[in-house]
C-alpha positions as CSV (number, residue, x, y, z in Angstrom):
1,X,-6.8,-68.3,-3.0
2,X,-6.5,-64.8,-0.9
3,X,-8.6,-62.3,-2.8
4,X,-8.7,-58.9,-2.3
5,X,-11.5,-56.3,-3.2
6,X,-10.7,-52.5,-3.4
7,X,-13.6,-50.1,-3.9
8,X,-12.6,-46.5,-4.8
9,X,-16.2,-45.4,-5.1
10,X,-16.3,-44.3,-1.0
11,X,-19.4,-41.2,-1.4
12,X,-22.2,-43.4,-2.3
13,X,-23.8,-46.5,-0.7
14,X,-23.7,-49.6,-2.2
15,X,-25.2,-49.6,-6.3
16,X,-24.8,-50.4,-9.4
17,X,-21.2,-49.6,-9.8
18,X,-20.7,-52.0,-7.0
19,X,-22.5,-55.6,-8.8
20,X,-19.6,-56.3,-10.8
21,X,-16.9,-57.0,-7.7
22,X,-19.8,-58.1,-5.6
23,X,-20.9,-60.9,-7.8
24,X,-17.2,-62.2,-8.0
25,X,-16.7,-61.8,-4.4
26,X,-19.6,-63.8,-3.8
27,X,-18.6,-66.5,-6.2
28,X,-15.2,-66.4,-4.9
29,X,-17.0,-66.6,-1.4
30,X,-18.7,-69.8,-2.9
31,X,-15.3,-71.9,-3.8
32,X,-14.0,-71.2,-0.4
33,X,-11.6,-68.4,-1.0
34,X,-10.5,-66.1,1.9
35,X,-11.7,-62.8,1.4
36,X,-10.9,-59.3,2.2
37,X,-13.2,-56.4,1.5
38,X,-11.7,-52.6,1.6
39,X,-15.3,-50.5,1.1
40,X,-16.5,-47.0,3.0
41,X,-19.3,-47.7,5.9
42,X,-21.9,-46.6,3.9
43,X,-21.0,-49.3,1.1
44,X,-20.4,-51.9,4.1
45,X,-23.6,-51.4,5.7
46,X,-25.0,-53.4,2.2
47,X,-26.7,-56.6,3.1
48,X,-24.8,-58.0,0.6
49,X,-21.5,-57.0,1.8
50,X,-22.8,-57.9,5.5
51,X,-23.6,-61.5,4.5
52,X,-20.3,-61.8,3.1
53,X,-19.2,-60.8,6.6
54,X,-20.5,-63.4,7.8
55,X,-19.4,-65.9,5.7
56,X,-15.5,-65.0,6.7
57,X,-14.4,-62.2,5.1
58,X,-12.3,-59.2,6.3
59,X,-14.1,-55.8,6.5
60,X,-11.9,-52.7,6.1
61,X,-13.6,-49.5,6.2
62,X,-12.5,-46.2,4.8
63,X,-13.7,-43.0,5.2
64,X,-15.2,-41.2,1.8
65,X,-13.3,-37.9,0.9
66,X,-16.4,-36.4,-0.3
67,X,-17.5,-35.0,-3.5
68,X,-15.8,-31.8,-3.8
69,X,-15.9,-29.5,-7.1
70,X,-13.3,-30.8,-9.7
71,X,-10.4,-28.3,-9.1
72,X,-10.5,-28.5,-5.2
73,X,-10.3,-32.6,-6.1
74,X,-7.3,-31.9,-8.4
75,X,-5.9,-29.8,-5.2
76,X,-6.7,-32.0,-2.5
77,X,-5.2,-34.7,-5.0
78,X,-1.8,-33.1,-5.0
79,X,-1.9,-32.4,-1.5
80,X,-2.6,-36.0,-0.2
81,X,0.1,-36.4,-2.5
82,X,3.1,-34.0,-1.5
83,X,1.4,-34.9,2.3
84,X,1.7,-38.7,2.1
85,X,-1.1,-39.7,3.4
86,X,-1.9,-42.0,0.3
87,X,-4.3,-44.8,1.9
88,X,-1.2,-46.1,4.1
89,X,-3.9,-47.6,6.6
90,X,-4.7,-49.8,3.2
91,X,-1.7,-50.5,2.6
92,X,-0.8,-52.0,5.7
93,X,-4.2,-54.0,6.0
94,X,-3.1,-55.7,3.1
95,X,0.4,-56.7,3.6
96,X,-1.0,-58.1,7.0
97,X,-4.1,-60.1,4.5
98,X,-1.1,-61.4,2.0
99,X,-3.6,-61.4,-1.1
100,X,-2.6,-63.6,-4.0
101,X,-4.8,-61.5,-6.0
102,X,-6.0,-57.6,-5.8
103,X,-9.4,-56.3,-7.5
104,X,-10.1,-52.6,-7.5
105,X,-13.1,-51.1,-8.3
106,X,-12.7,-47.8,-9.7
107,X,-15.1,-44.8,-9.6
108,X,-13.2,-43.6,-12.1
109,X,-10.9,-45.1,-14.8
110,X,-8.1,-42.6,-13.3
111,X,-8.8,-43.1,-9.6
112,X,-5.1,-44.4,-9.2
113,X,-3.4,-41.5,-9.9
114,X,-4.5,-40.3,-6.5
115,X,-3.1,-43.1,-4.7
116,X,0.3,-43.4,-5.8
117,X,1.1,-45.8,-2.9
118,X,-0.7,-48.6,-3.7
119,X,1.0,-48.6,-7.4
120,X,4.0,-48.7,-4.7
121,X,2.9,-51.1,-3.0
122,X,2.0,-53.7,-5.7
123,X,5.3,-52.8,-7.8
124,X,7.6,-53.8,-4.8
125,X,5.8,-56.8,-3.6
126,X,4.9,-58.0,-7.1
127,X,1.4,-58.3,-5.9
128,X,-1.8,-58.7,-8.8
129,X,-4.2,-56.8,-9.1
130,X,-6.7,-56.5,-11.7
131,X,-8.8,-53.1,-12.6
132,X,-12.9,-52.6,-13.0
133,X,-13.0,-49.3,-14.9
134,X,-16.9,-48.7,-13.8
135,X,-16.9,-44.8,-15.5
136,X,-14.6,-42.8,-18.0
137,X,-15.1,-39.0,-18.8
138,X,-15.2,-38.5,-22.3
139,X,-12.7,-35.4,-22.3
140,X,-10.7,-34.8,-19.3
141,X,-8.5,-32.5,-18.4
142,X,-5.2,-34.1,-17.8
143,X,-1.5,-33.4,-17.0
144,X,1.1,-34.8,-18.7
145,X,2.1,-36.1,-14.8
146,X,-1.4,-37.4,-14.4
147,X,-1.4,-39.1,-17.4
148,X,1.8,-40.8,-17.0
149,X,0.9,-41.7,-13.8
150,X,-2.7,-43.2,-15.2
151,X,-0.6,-45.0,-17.9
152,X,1.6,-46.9,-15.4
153,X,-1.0,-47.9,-13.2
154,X,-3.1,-49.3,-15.9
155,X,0.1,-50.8,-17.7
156,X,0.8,-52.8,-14.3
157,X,-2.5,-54.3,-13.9
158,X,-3.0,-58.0,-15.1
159,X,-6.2,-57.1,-16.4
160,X,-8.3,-53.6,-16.7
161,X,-11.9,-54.8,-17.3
162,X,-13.9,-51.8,-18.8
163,X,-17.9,-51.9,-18.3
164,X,-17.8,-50.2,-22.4
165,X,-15.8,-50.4,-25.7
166,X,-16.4,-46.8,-26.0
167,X,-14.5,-46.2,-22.6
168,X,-12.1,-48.7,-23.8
169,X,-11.5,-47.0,-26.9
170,X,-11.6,-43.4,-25.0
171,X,-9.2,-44.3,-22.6
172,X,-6.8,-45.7,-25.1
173,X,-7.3,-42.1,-26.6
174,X,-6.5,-40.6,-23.5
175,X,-3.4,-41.9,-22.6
176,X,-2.4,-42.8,-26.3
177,X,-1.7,-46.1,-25.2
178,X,-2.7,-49.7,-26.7
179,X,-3.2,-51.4,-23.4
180,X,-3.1,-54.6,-24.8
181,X,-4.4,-55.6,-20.9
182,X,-7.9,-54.2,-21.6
183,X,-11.0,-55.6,-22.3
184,X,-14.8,-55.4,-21.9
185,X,-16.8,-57.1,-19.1
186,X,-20.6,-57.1,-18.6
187,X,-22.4,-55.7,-15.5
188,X,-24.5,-58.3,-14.3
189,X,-28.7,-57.4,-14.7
190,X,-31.0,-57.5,-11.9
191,X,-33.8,-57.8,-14.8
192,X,-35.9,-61.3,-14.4
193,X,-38.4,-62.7,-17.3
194,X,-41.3,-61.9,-14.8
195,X,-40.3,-57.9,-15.6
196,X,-41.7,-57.9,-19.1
197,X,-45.1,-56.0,-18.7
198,X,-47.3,-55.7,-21.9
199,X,-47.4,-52.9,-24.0
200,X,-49.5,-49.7,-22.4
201,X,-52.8,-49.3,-24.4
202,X,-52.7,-45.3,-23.4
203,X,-52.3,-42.4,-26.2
204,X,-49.9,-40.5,-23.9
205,X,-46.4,-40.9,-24.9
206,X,-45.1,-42.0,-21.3
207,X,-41.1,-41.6,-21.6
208,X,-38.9,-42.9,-18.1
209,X,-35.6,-41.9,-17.3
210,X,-34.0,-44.1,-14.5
211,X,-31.1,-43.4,-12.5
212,X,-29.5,-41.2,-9.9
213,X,-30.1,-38.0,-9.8
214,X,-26.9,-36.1,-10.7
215,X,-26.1,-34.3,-13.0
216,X,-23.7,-36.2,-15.4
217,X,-27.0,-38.6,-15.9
218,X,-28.3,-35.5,-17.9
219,X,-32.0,-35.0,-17.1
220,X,-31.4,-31.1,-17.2
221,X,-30.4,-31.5,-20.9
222,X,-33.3,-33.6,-21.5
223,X,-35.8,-31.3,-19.9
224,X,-34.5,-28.3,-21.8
225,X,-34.9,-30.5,-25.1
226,X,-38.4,-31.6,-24.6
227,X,-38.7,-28.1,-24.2
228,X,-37.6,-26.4,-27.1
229,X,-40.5,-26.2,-30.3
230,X,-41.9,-27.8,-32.5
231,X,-41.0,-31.1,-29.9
232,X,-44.9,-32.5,-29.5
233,X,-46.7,-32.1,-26.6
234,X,-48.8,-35.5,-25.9
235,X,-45.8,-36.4,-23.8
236,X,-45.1,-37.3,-20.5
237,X,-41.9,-37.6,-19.0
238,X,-41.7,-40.3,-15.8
239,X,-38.3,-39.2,-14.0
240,X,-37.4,-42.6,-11.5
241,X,-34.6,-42.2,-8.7
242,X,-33.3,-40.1,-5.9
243,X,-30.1,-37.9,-5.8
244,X,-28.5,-34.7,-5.0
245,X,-29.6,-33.2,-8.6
246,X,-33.4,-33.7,-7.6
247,X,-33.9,-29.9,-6.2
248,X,-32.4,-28.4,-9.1
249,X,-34.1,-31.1,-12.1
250,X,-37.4,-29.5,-10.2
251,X,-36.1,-26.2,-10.1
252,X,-35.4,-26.6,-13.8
253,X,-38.9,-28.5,-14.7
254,X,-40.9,-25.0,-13.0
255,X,-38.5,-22.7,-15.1
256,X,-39.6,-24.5,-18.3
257,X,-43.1,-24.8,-17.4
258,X,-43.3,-28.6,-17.4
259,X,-44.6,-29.0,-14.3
260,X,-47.5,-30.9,-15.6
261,X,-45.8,-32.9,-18.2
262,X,-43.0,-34.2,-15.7
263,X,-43.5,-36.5,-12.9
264,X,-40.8,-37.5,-10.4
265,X,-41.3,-40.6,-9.2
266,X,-38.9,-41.5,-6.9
267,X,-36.8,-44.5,-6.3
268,X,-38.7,-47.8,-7.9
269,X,-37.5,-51.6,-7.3
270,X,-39.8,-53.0,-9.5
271,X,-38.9,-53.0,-12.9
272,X,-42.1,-54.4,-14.4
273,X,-43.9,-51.5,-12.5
274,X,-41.9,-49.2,-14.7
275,X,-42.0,-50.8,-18.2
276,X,-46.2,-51.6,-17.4
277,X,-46.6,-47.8,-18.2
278,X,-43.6,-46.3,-20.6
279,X,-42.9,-46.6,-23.9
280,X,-39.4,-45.4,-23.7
281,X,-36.5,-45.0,-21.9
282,X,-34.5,-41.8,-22.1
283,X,-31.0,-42.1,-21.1
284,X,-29.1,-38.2,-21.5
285,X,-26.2,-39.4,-20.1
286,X,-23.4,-36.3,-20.4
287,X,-20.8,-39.1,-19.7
288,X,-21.1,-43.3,-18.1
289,X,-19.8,-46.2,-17.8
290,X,-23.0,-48.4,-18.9
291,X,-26.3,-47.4,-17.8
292,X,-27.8,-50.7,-16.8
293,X,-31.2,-49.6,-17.2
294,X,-30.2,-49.6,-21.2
295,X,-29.8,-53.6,-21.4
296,X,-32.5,-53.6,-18.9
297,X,-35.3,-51.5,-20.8
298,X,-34.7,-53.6,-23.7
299,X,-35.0,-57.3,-22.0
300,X,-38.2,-55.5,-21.0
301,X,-39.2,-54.9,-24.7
302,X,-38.9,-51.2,-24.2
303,X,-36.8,-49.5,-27.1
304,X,-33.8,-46.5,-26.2
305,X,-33.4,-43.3,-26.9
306,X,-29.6,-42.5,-25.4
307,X,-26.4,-40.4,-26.2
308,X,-23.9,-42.0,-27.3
309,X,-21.9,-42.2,-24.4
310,X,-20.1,-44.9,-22.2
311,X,-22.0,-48.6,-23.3
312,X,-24.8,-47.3,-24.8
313,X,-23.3,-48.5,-28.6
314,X,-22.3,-51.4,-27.4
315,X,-26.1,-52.5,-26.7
316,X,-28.4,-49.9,-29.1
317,X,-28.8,-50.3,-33.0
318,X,-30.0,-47.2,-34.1
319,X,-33.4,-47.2,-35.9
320,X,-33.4,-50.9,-34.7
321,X,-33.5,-51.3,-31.5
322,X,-33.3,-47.8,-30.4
323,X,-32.0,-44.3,-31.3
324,X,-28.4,-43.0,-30.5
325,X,-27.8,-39.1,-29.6
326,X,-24.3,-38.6,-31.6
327,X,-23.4,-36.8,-28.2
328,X,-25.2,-35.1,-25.4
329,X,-25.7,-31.6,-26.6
330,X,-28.8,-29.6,-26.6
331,X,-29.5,-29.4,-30.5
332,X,-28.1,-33.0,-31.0
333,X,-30.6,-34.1,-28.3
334,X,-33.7,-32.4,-29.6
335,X,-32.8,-33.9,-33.3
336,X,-32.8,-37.0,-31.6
337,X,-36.1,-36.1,-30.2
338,X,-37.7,-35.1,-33.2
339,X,-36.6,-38.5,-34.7
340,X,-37.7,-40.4,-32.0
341,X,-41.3,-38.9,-31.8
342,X,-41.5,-39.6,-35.9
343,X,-40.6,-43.3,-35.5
344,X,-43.8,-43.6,-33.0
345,X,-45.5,-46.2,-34.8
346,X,-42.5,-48.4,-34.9
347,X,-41.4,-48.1,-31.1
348,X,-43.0,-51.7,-30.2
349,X,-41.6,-53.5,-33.0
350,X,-38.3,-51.8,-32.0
351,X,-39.0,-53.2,-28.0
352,X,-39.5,-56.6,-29.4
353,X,-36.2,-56.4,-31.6
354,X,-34.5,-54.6,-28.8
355,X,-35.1,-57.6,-26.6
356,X,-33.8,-60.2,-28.4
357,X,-30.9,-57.8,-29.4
358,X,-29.8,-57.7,-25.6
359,X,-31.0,-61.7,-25.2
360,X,-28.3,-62.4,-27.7
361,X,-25.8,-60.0,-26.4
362,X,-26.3,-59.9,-22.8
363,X,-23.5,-62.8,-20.5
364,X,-24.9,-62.9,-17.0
365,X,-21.9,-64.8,-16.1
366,X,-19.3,-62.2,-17.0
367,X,-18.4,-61.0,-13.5
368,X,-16.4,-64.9,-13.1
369,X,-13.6,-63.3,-15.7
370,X,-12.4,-61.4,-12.4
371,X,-11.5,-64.2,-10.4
372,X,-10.5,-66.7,-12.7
């Protein structure tokens, strides 16, 4: 089989949003399909997507459009649009590939509405494709052209695979539409049974938040929480990753005085080097797809405090396994908090339960649904 793979996410290098498409292109790699891979250089400079190089398949780069504020991207939108210069270099690389089947990868569930040609494209040829809805926006601001042009483009997809029921369920919101073509896929884990550390013996509440450092992950929110009274105080907070939002999570940690309470840590591989020294993950996500630190906190026996956002219902119980933020707001979050900090005693009972919660829930072999 011909297999295409689409990625719309071109500002980033290659990460988590990316393991889903890359696990089924290497699989597909595996049973000797041809290949043809349609990333930014950044993503393409991946040692993953390098081997796969190697082994055959087609490279097409694209350049990223940047990350501009959300009105100049609704601008820039309609002018690419009324300009028509829609990706017709992509277009053209794949009428010359002749793929049997098209994946895209979307940065966003919407990310079609901004390249109407493609929906052209696979409408005229009768061409497949199949959709990986990696991160939904729990209430956009859409027009009613935007919106019918996000219902067709999910309507003609064989399959839209969303990373969350709650994005599922949002989108069909969104667009008021069943899409009886949806369903829910799994990102694959890099968690391993060696990353299970045992429980810290320290006094100090050690808390971890890990992910990029933007600000839709929500760390500002968090820091703001943990400082607002009566939150306790025999707390530290371990802030893992790198991003553009680091200068201004710092900014914020010296405005609130937390300087000595919050540690950034940087970018760490190693999950058992995490989980060895934290008793809880914090994940203030203003709005995700599914935050694979989540599944993997709890496979390492850590429980979760998260808002309820993107996959974090489909993996938490609260009072379980972990506690869910009804939504990320300030006084929601520092309710959470408080309830969190009261439960102390229970939190390793609650890593042990959250573990073989996510054992039992977790399908590494999920990613296969794309190509099969």
């Amino acid at each position: 089989m011909r297999i295409a793979f689409v990625s719309t996410i071109l500002g980033y290098p290659w990460g988590g949003a990316d393991t889903l498409w890359t696990n089924a292109a290497e699989a597909a790699a595996q049973q000797g399909d041809s290949l043809f891979i349609s990333v930014s250089p950044v993503v393409a400079a991946s040692p993953r997507i390098a081997a796969l190089g190697a082994r055959g398949a087609r490279i097409h780069l694209r350049a990223p459009l940047g990350a501009p504020a959300s009105l100049v991207t609704r601008v820039a939108r309609k002018l690419r649009r009324i300009a028509g210069r829609d990706d017709d270099d992509l277009v053209a690389a794949l009428a010359a590939f002749r793929p049997d089947l098209v994946i895209i990868s979307l940065g966003g569930t919407y990310d079609l509405i901004s390249h109407p040609s493609w929906l052209e494209w696979f409408a005229a040829t009768g061409t497949r494709y199949r959709l990986i809805a990696n991160w939904q926006q729990e209430n956009p601001v859409l027009s009613n052209t935007d919106r019918a042009l996000a219902r067709r483009a999910l309507r003609l997809a064989e399959q839209v695979n969303f990373v969350s029921t709650r994005n599922m369920q949002v989108t069909r919101r969104h667009l008021l539409d069943p899409l009886p073509n949806a369903h829910v896929v799994q990102n694959p884990l890099r968690w391993q049974p060696a990353d299970v550390a045992p429980w810290s013996a320290s006094p100090l509440l050690q808390l971890a938040t890990v992910s990029r450092l933007d600000e839709g992950k929500g760390i500002q929110l968090l820091l703001h929480a943990l400082a607002t009274p009566p939150v306790r105080h025999d707390w530290r907070l371990n802030i893992y990753g790198r991003g553009p939002a680091e200068a201004y999570l710092r900014e914020t940690t010296e405005h609130l005085h937390l300087a000595g309470q919050v540690i950034f840590r940087g970018y760490v591989k190693d999950l058992r080097s995490i989980w060895a020294e934290n008793y809880l993950l914090v994940s203030p996500s203003l709005d995700d797809g599914v935050p694979m630190t989540i599944p993997e906190a709890m496979l390492c026996e850590r429980p979760v405090l998260a808002t309820a956002v993107g996959g974090a219902e489909d993996w938490l119980r609260d009072g379980e396994t972990g506690f869910l933020c009804p939504a990320p707001t300030l006084p929601l979050l520092v309710a959470a908090l408080r309830d969190t900090f009261a439960a102390r005693e229970r939190w390793e009972g609650m890593g042990l339960a959250a573990a073989a919660a996510a054992q039992a829930h977790y399908r590494p072999d999920d990613y296969l649904r794309l190509i099969a």
